[in-house]
N, C-alpha and C positions, 0 to 999 in steps of 0.2 A: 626769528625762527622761520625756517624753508621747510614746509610739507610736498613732497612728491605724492603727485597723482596717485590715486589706489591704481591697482591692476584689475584689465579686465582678460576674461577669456580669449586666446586667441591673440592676445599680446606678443609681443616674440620680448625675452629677454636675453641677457647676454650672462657667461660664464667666464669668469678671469681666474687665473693664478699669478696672484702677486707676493706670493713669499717661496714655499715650497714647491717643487716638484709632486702631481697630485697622481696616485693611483688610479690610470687610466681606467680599469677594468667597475673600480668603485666610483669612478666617473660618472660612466656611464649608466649604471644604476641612478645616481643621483640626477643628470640629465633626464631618465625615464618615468623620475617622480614629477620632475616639475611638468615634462609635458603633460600626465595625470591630473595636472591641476588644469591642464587645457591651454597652457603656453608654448609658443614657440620657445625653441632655445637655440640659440647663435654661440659658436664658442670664439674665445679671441685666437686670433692668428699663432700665437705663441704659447697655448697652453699647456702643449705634449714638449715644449722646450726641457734641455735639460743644460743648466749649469753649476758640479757642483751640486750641492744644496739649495740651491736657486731652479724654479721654475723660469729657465732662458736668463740672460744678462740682464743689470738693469734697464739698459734701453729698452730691450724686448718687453721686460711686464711694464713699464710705464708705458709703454707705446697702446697694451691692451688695454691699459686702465682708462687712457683718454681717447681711444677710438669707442668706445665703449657711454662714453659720457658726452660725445661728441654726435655718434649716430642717431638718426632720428628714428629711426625705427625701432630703438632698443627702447624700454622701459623701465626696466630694473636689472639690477646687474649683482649677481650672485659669485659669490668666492667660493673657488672648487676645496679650497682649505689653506690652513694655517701653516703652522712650523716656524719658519725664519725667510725675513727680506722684506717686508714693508718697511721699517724703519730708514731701507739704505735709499728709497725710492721720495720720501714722505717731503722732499726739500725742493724736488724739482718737479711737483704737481703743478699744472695751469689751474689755478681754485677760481680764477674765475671764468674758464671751462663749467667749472662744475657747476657755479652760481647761476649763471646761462641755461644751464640745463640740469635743474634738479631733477632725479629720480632716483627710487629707492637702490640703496647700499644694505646689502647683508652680509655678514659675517661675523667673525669672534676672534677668541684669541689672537696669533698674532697681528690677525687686524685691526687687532687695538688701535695703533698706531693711524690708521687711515680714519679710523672713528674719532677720534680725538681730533684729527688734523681738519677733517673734513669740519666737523661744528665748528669750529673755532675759528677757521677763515671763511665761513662763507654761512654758516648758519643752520646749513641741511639735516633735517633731520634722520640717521642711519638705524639700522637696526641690528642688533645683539643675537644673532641664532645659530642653527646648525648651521653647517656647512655641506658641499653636495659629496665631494669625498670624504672628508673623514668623519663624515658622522650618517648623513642621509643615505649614502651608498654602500653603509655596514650593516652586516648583518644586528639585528635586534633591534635597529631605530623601531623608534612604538609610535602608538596614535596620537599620544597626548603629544608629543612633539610635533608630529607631522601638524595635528587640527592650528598649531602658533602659524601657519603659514598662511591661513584664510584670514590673518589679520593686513594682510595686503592688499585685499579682494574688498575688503567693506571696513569702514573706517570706527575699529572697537576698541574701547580702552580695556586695558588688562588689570584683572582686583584678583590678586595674588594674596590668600591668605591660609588657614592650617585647611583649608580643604584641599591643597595642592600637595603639602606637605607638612611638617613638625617644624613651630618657628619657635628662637628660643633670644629672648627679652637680654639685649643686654647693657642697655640704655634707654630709660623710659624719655616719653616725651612725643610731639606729634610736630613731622614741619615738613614745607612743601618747598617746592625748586624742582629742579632739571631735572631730571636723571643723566648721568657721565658718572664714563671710569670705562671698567673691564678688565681684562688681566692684569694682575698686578705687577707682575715682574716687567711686563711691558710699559706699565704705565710707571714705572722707577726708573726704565733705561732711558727714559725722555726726560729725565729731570734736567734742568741745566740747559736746557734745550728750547730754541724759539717752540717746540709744538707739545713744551710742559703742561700738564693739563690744569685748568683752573678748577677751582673747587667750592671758591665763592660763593656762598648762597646755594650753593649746589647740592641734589642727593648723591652721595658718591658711592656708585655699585663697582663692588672688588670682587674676584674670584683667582683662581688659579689650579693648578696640576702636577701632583710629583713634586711638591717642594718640603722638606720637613720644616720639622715646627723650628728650627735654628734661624732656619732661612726666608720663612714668612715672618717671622722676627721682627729681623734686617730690614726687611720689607719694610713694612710696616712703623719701625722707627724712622725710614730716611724719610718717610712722607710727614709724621709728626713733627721732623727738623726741621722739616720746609714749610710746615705751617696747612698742610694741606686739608688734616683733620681737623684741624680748629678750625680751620675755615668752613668745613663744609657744614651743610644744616643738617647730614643727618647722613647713616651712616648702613647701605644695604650691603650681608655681607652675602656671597653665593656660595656654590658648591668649591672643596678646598680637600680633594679626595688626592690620595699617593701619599700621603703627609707621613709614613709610617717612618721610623727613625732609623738609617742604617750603618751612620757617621760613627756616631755617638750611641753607651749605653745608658746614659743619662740624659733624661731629655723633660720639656714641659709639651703638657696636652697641647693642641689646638687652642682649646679652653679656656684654659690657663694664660695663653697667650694672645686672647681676645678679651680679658678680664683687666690685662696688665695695660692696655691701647684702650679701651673702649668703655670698661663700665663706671669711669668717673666722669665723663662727659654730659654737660647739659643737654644732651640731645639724643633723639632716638635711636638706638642702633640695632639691627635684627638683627640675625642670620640661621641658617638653615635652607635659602632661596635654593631651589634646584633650577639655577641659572649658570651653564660652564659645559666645564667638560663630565657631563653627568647625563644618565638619561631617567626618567625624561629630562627632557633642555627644553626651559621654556623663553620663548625669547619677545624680549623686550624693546620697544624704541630707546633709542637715547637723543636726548635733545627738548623733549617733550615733558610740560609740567607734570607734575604726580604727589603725591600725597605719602609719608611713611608714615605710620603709627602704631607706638607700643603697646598703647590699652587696646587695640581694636586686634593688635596683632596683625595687620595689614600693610598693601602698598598696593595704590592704586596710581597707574599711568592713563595718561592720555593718549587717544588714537595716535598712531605715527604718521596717517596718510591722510588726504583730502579726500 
């Protein structure tokens, strides 16, 4: 395990888009929070790129993503947002670029991809959060989200339990490991894949957005094909909002379909985390030991930073 330096004030950090095209105007909102936190902010050369669906060619956002990991002046490097295109990029990273030069990675959703890749060649610990366009630089981002950010500033473990929100048991039992995972549909389209995610011993945090209950399913069986669930020690589930059914008029709950995957298993599995595409979004290291438990109703992580 690689811990990047906390941040201090006055740091300059860097802005990438490595998937989607980011809503310039929401951008810069999110730009104008971090500097609030007393950061510089440096943006990559290719962020207002536009290919397609792609934020610039691949060459372009891997170019931002290693001058970025590469600069010494930069300290952390924040994902202006999601969509689609880390996965097309995820093969031709220098990791040990990265190894060289850890410091903190933020993002989510289809960052999955980079989260997964980065742990697993090189060790770095990355973090799980908003994002500066489509989440920091919209209207109604709240406090309780923004305060996740001061966990870069001073090195605090995060004890997530019903005073955040309603958590609901559905696998009793208590075990510690990692924390890894993230989106789920992202983390399915890597199966098969040198940057498949390991699960071993691991806590594995899922979430997702807009998929009905058919479809997290599917999900959720091709990882039990593969063994991912059995492997893992224990089972966080996140926020799992759009699930409403438009296919089909016959359909099973969410519920229903976390009863069918999860409540026969030896081991602990929660869900309810408002950890996603949800707000508040509370966000988490992955990489870093933690604790899930069903009698406590809890899960408690380790700092992400030194």
């Amino acid at each position: 395990m690689i811990k990047a330096e906390r941040l201090n004030q006055g740091d300059t950090v860097g802005v990438i888009a490595p998937a989607s095209p980011p809503d310039l105007k929401n951008l810069d909102k999110g730009i104008s929070f971090l500097e609030s936190l007393g950061l510089k902010v440096k943006l990559g050369a290719h962020v207002n790129k536009k290919h397609g669906y792609l934020a610039g060619n691949d060459q372009q956002r891997l170019e931002d993503f290693h001058h970025m990991f590469q600069d010494p002046e930069i300290t952390a490097i924040f994902c202006a947002g999601g969509g689609y295109g880390t996965g097309r990029i995820v093969a031709d990273i220098d990791y040990s670029s990265i190894k060289e030069n850890p410091k903190i990675f933020w993002g989510y959703s289809d960052i999955t991809c980079l989260h997964t890749a980065i742990r697993q060649e090189t060790g770095l610990v990355t973090f799980h959060g908003p994002m500066l366009c489509s989440d920091v630089g919209k209207e109604g981002f709240d406090a309780e989200s923004e305060k996740m950010f001061h966990q870069l500033f001073e090195p605090e473990g995060i004890h997530y339990n019903e005073n955040l929100s309603p958590l609901e048991v559905i696998g009793e039992g208590e075990a510690s490991g990692e924390v890894v995972g993230g989106n789920l549909s992202l983390l399915v389209n890597a199966m098969g894949t040198p940057y498949e995610i390991d699960t071993k011993g691991k806590l594995l945090f899922l979430e997702d957005v807009g998929e009905e209950p058919y479809r997290l399913d599917s999900f959720f069986n091709q990882l039990k094909l593969a063994g991912k669930i059995e492997d893992a020690a224990g089972i966080i589930l996140g926020d799992f909002s759009g699930t409403e059914t438009e296919k089909t008029k016959e359909t099973l709950s969410l519920s229903q379909v976390y009863e069918d995957y999860f409540s026969h298993l030896n081991k602990p599995v929660l869900a309810g985390f408002k950890i996603g595409h949800c707000l508040p979004h509370y966000s988490i290291p992955f990489g870093t030991d933690a604790v899930l438990s069903s009698h406590r109703k809890s899960l408690m992580i380790q700092p992400g930073v030194d």
